[in-house]
PADREN-694997 format. One record per residue (C-alpha): z, x, y; residue in one letter; residue number from 1. Coordinates in steps of 0.02 Angstrom, whole numbers. Layout:
BEGIN
z, x, y, type, seq
Z, X, Y, A, NUM
...
END
This chain:
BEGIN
z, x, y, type, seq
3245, 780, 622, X, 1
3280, 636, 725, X, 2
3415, 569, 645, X, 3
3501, 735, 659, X, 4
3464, 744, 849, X, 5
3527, 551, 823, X, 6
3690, 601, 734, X, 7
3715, 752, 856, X, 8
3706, 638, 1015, X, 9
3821, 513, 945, X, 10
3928, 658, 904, X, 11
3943, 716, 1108, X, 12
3941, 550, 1162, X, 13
4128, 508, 1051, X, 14
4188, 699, 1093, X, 15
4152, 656, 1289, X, 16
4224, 479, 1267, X, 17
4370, 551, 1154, X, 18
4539, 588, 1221, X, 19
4561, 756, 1133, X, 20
4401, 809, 1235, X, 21
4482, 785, 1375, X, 22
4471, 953, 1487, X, 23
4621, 999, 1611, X, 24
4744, 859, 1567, X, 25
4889, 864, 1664, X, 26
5038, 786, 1589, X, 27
5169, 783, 1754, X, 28
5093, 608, 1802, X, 29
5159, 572, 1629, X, 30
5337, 653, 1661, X, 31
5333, 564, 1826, X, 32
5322, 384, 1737, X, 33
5448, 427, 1622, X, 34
5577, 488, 1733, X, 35
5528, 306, 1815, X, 36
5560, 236, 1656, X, 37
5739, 332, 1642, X, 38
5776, 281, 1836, X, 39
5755, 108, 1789, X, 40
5829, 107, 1620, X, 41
6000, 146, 1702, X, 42
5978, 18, 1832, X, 43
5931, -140, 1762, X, 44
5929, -126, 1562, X, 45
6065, -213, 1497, X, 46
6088, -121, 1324, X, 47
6091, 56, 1392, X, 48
6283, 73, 1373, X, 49
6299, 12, 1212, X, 50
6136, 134, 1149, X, 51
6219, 262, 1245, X, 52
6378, 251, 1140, X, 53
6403, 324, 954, X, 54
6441, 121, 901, X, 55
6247, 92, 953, X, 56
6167, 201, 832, X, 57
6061, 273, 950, X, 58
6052, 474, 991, X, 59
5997, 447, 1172, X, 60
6018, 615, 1221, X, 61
5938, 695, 1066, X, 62
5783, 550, 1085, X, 63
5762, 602, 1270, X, 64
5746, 785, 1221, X, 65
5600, 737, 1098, X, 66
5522, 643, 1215, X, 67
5525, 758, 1354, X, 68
5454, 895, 1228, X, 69
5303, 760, 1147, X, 70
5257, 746, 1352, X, 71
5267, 932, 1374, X, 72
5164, 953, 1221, X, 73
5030, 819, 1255, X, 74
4852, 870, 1258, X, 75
4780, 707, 1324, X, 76
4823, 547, 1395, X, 77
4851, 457, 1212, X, 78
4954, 577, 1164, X, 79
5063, 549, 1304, X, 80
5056, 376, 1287, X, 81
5106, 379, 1123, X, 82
5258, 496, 1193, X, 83
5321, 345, 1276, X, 84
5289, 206, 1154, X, 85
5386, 321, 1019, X, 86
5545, 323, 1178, X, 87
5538, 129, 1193, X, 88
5537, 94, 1005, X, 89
5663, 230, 958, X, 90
5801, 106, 1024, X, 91
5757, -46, 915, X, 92
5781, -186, 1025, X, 93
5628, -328, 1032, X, 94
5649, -361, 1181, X, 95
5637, -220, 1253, X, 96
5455, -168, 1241, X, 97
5293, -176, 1315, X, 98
5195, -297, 1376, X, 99
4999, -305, 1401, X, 100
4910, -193, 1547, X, 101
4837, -298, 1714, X, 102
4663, -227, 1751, X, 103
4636, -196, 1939, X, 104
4634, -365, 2035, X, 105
4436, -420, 2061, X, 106
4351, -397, 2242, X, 107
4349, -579, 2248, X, 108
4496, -657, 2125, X, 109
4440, -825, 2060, X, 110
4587, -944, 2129, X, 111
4650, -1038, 1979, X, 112
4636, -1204, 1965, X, 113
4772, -1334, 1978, X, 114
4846, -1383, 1817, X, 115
4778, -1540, 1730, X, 116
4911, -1683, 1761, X, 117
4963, -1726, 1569, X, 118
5008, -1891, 1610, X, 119
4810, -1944, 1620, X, 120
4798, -1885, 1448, X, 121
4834, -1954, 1253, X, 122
4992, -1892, 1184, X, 123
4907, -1750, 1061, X, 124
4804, -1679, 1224, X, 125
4958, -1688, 1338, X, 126
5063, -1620, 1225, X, 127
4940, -1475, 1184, X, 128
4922, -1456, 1375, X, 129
5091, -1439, 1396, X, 130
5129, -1324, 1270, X, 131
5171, -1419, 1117, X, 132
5061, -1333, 1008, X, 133
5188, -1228, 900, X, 134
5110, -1286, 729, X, 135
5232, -1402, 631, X, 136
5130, -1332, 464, X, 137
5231, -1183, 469, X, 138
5384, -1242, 384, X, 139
5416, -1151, 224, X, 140
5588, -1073, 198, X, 141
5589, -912, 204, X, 142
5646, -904, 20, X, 143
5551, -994, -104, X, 144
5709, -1144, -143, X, 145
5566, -1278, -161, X, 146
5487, -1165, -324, X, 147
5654, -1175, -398, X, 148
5686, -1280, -556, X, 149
5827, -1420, -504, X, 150
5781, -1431, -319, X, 151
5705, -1564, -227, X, 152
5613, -1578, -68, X, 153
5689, -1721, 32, X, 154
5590, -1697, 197, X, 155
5417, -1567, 208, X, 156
5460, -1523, 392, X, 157
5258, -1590, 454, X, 158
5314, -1778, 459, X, 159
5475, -1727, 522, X, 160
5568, -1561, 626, X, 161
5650, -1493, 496, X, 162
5622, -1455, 297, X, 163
5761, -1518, 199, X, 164
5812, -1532, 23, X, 165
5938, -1522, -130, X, 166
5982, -1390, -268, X, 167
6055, -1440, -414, X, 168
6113, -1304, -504, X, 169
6120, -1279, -700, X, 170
6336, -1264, -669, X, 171
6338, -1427, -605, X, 172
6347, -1372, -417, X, 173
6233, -1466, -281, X, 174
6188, -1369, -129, X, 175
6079, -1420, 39, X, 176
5952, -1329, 110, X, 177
5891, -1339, 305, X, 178
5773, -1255, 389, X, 179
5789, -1222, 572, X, 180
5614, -1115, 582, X, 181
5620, -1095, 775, X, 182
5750, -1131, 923, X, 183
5616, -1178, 1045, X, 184
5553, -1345, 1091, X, 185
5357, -1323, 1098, X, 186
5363, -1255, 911, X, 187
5396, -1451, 874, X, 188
5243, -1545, 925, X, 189
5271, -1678, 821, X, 190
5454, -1743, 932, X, 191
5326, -1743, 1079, X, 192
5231, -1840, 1019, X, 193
5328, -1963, 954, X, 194
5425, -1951, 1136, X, 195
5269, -1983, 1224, X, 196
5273, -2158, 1236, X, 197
5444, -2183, 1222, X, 198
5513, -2300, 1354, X, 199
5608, -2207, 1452, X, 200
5453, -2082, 1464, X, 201
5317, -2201, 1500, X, 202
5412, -2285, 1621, X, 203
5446, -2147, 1725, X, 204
5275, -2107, 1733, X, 205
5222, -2155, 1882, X, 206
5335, -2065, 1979, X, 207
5354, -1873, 2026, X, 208
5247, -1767, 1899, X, 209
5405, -1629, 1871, X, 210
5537, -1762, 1866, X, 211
5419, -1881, 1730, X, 212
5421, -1675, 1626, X, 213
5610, -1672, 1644, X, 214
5624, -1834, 1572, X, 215
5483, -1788, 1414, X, 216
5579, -1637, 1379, X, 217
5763, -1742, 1370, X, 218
5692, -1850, 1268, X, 219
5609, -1706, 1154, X, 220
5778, -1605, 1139, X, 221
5892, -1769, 1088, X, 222
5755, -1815, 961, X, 223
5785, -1628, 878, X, 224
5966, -1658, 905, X, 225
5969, -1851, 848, X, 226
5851, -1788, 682, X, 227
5963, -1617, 632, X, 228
6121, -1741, 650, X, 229
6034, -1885, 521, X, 230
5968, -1743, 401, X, 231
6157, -1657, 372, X, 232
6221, -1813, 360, X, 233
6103, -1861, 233, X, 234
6139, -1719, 132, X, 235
6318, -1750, 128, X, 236
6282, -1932, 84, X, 237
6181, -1859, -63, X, 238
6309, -1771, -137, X, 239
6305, -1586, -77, X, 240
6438, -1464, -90, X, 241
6383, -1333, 17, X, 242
6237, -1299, 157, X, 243
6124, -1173, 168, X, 244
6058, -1157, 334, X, 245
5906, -1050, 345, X, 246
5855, -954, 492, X, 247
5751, -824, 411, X, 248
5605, -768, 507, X, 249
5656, -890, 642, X, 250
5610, -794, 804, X, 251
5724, -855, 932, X, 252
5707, -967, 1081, X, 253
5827, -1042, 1204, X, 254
5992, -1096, 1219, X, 255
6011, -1229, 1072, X, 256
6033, -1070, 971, X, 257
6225, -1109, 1039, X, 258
6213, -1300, 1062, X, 259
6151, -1312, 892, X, 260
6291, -1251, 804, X, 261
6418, -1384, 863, X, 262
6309, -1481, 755, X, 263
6384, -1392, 587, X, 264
6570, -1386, 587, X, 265
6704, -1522, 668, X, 266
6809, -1366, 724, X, 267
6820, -1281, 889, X, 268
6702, -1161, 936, X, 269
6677, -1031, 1075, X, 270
6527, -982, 1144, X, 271
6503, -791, 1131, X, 272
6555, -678, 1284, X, 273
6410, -644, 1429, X, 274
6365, -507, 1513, X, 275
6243, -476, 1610, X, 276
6169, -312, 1701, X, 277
6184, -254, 1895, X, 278
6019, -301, 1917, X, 279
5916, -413, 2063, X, 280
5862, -525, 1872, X, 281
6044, -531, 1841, X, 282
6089, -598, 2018, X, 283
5987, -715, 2028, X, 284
6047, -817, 1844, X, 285
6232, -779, 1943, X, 286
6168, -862, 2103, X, 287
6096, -1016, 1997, X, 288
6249, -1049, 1891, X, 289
6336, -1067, 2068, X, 290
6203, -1176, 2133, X, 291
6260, -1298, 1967, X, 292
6434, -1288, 2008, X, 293
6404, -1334, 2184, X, 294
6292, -1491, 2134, X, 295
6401, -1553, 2010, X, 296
6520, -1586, 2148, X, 297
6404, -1720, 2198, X, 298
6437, -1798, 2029, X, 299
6607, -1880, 2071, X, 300
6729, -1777, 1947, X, 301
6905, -1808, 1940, X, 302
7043, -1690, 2008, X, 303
7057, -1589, 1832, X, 304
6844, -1559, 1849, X, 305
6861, -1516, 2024, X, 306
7000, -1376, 1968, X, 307
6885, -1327, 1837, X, 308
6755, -1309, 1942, X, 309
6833, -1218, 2073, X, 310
6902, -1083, 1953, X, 311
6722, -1050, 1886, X, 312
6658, -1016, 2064, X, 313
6777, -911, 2093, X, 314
6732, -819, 1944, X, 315
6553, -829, 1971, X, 316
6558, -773, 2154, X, 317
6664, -615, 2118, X, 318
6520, -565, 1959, X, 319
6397, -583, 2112, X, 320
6496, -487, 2213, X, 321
6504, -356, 2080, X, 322
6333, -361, 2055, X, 323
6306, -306, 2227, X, 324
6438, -207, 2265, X, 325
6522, -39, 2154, X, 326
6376, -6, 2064, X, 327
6408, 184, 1967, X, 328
6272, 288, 1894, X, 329
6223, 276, 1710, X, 330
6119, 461, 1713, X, 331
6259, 517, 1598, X, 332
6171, 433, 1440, X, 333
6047, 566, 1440, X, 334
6177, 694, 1432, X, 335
6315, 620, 1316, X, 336
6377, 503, 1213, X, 337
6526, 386, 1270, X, 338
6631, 261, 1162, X, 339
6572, 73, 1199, X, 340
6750, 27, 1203, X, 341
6798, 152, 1332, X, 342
6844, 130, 1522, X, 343
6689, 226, 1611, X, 344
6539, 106, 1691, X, 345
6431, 12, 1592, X, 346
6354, -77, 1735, X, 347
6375, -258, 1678, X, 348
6465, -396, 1746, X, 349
6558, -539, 1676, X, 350
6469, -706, 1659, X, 351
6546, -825, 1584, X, 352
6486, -874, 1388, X, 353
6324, -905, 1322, X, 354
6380, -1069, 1343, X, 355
6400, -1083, 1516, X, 356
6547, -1052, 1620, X, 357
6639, -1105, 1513, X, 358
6638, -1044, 1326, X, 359
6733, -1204, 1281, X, 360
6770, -1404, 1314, X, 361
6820, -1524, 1197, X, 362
6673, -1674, 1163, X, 363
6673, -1824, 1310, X, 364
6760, -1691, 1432, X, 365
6828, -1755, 1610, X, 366
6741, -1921, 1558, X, 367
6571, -1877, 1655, X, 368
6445, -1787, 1545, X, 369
6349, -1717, 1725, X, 370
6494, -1623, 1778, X, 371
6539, -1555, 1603, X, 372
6372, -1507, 1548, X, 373
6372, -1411, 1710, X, 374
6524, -1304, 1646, X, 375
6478, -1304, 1461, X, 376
6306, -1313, 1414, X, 377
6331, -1406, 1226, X, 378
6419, -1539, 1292, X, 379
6256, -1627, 1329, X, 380
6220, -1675, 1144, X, 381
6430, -1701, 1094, X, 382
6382, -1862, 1015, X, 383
6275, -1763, 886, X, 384
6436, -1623, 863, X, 385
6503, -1621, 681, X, 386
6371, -1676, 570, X, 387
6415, -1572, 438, X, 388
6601, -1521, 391, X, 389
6573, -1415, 226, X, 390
6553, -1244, 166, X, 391
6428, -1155, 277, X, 392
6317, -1013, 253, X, 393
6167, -933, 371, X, 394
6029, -844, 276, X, 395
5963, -732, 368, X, 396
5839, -596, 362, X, 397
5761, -439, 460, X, 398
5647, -578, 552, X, 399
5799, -668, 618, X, 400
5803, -642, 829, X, 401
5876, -688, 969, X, 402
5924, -871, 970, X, 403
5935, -873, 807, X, 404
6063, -744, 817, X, 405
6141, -794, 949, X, 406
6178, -956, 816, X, 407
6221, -836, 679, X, 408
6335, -733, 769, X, 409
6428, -896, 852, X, 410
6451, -987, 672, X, 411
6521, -809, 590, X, 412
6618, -784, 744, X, 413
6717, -921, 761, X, 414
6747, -902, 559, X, 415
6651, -1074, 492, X, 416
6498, -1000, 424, X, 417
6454, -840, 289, X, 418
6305, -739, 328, X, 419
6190, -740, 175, X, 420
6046, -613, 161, X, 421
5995, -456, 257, X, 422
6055, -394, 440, X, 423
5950, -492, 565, X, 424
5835, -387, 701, X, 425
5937, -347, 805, X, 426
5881, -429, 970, X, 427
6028, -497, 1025, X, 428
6009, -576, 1191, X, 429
5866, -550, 1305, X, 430
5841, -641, 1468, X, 431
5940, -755, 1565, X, 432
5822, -748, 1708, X, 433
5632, -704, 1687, X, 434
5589, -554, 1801, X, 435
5449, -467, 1829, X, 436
5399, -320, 1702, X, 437
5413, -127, 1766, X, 438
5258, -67, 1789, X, 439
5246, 133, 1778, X, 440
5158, 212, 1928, X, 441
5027, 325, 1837, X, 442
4985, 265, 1679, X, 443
4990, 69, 1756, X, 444
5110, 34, 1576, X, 445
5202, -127, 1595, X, 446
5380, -153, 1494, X, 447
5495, -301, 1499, X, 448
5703, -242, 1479, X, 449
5829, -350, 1436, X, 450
5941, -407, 1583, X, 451
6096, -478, 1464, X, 452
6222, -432, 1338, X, 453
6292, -570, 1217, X, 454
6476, -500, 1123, X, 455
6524, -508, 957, X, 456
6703, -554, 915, X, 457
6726, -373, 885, X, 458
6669, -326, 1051, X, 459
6507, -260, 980, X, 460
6322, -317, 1070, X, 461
6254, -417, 962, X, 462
6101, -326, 1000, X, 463
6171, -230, 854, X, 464
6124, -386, 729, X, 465
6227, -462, 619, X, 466
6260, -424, 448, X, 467
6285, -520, 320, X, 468
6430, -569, 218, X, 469
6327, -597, 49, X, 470
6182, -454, 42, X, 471
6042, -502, -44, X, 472
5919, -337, -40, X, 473
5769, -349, -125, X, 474
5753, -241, -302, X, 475
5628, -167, -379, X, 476
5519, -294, -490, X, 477
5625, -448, -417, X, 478
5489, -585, -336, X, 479
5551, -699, -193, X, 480
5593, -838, -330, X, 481
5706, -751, -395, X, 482
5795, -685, -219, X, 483
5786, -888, -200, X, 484
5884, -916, -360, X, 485
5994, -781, -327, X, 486
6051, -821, -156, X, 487
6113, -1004, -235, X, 488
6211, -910, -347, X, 489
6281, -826, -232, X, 490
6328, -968, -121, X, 491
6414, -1076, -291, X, 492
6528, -904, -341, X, 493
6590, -902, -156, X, 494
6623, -1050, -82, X, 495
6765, -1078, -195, X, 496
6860, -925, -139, X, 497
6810, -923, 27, X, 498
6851, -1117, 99, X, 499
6957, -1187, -64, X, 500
6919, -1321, -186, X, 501
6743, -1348, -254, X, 502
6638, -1410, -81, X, 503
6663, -1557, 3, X, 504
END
């Protein structure tokens, strides 16, 4: 008997406690924050446009029906929720999504405390403290090549950045293999530490503690640089034909997904096209790319610089007064559908290149690195440009964002590189200014949209990922060794075709 009475209180308590048991839910509070949502949507989030158009493989209109409907429907407040999650992740872009719920501020907020000054500490503790801590052990390629008969592993990627290492096939063919796993700095702990003591660090040390960070992280991103640059040379020293660069489950980062790629061809490239939306985020990245243009005045460049620079401030103070100014209303994407390509508002506003300013400059530009840098981003690491000058080919998978595409897209844009694998994620570019997340009056949801639009060659957002040239889908009773094996074979039949002769 008592464990029945047990059983049956247990059984109230989780009805009471249980959404579905929820008596009288209203769901207009619900409507309310998703007509927010909408409102918001058309003001700041870059892709709407694009998901709005028939290219973007979205049904906007027909997704904003079933929404509205799951609300109408809702018996509680998960179900609702749920309504809303289901809106955000129908269109398929990371980075727009939601982000974790603040609880109410406390009656008495506990002040943080000031951050610990990482120059007191040893190099693994600073580093750590400073967000270093990415974990160098997770290296692997995201295809098995190192299970492979015929290949070996020149560099592990824990002593080192990067895993490295050499196929030679049963034809006769020899073929590289790096592995760029992430395009973000504190995913390498191992270049800070080795930059901790460098000179250049230590001795500026004792001075201001953001300037003495400035001069850490330098040093950090020209030891990536300095160590992709030896490692592609070494493979061509060793003999290979052709480079795999692998990018597979490589979640993104910042901009050396564009720098990098200078890195793997001696010919020109362009940065890809930037947009970004006519948003208060947006604004502000406009406002600090003329803030650059104005300091690197204060550089001393020549009369061909200071033309240079003058044309991109004109450019970049029209975008901000476009930002500002003629803004249209975007309501029509819950309505209809409207070709990408045609001539109505898209609210987005030319930014120059995810390069900069400039999508462009040949290596030692103007003859002062400050000014050039300030006008095209990769010119900071030119003397690392053109490692590599054989066939190219990007594997890729559906774990490849952001950055990474962003270095996909630029290499299969400008026409050096083959995509190998599956269509990446479809991210495409994100955020070229952090702002702060839209929080939804009722339900207190939080979501982060994308404030920026990176082109394809075609025109397309890239947000649309990139497919590849060379599919490799999995099959049915195929292992990961042999998708490994295959995707070599696949590199040795094309490379012949596709840029002459037999490699370098």
């Amino acid at each position: 008997m008592r464990a029945s009475r047990l059983s049956l209180l247990a059984a109230a308590l989780i009805a009471a406690a249980s959404p579905c048991a929820a008596a009288g839910f209203d769901p207009a509070p619900w409507r309310q924050d998703y007509a927010q949502l909408k409102r918001t949507l058309e003001r700041e989030y870059a892709n709407l446009a694009w998901f709005a158009s028939p290219q973007g493989g979205v049904d906007l209109p027909a997704l904003d029906r079933a929404t509205a409907r799951a609300l109408d429907g809702a018996e509680n407040d998960a179900q609702a929720e749920r309504a809303l999650r289901d809106f955000v992740a129908g269109f398929g872009d990371g980075h727009f999504s939601f982000v974790p719920t603040l609880q109410p501020a406390a009656a008495e907020p506990v002040a943080a405390p000031p951050p610990a000054d990482a120059r007191r500490l040893d190099a693994a503790a600073g580093c750590a403290a400073l967000g270093y801590d990415g974990g160098d052990a997770r290296v692997p390629f995201s295809l098995p090549f190192e299970s492979l008969p015929g290949f070996r592993l020149l560099e592990d990627g824990v002593a080192g950045p990067f895993r490295v290492g050499l196929m030679d096939t049963a034809q006769g063919a020899r073929v590289g293999v790096v592995r760029l796993k992430e395009f973000s700095r504190e995913s390498y702990p191992s270049l800070c530490l080795a930059a901790w003591n460098h000179p250049e660090v230590a001795g500026a040390g004792a001075g201001d503690a953001q300037a003495w960070r400035s001069r850490l992280r330098a040093q950090i991103d020209d030891a990536w640089y300095a160590a992709l640059e030896a490692q592609l040379k070494r493979l061509a020293a060793q003999g290979a034909q052709a480079l795999i660069v692998d990018v597979g489950r490589n979640g993104g980062g910042d901009d050396s997904g564009d720098i990098a790629t200078r890195l793997f061809t001696r010919k020109p490239l362009r940065s890809s096209p930037l947009l970004v939306s006519q948003s208060p985020a947006a604004a502000a990245y406009l406002d600090e790319q003329l803030e650059n243009l104005a300091q690197a005045r204060g550089f001393a460049p020549d009369a061909q610089a200071i033309q240079a620079l003058d044309r991109q401030t004109e450019r970049f103070r029209a975008a901000r007064a476009s930002a500002r100014e003629g803004r249209c209303e975007l309501s029509w994407v819950w309505r209809e559908r409207r070709d990408w390509n045609g001539t109505h508002c898209r609210r987005l506003v030319e930014a120059g290149s995810a390069g900069g300013p400039l999508d462009s400059l040949p290596a030692g530009a103007y003859g002062n690195a400050r000014v050039a840098k300030r006008l095209h981003w990769p010119i900071q690491m030119d003397d690392h440009w053109g490692a590599w000058d054989g066939p190219l080919y990007v594997l890729t998978d559906a774990r490849t964002f952001s950055a990474a595409e962003m270095f996909a897209a630029t290499l299969r844009n400008n026409g050096v590189a083959r995509m190998l694998g599956q269509r990446t994620g479809g991210d495409g570019c994100g955020f070229m200014v952090s702002a702060e997340p839209l929080t939804l009056a009722h339900s207190r949801l939080r979501l982060r949209m994308p404030n920026c639009v990176r082109l394809r060659s075609d025109g397309s957002d890239e947000v649309a990922g990139i497919a590849p040239d060379l599919p490799l889908p999995p099959r049915e009773g195929e292992n990961a060794r042999a998708r490994a094996q295959r995707a070599i074979e696949a590199v040795v039949a094309d490379w012949p075709a596709q840029f002459g002769g037999a490699g370098r």
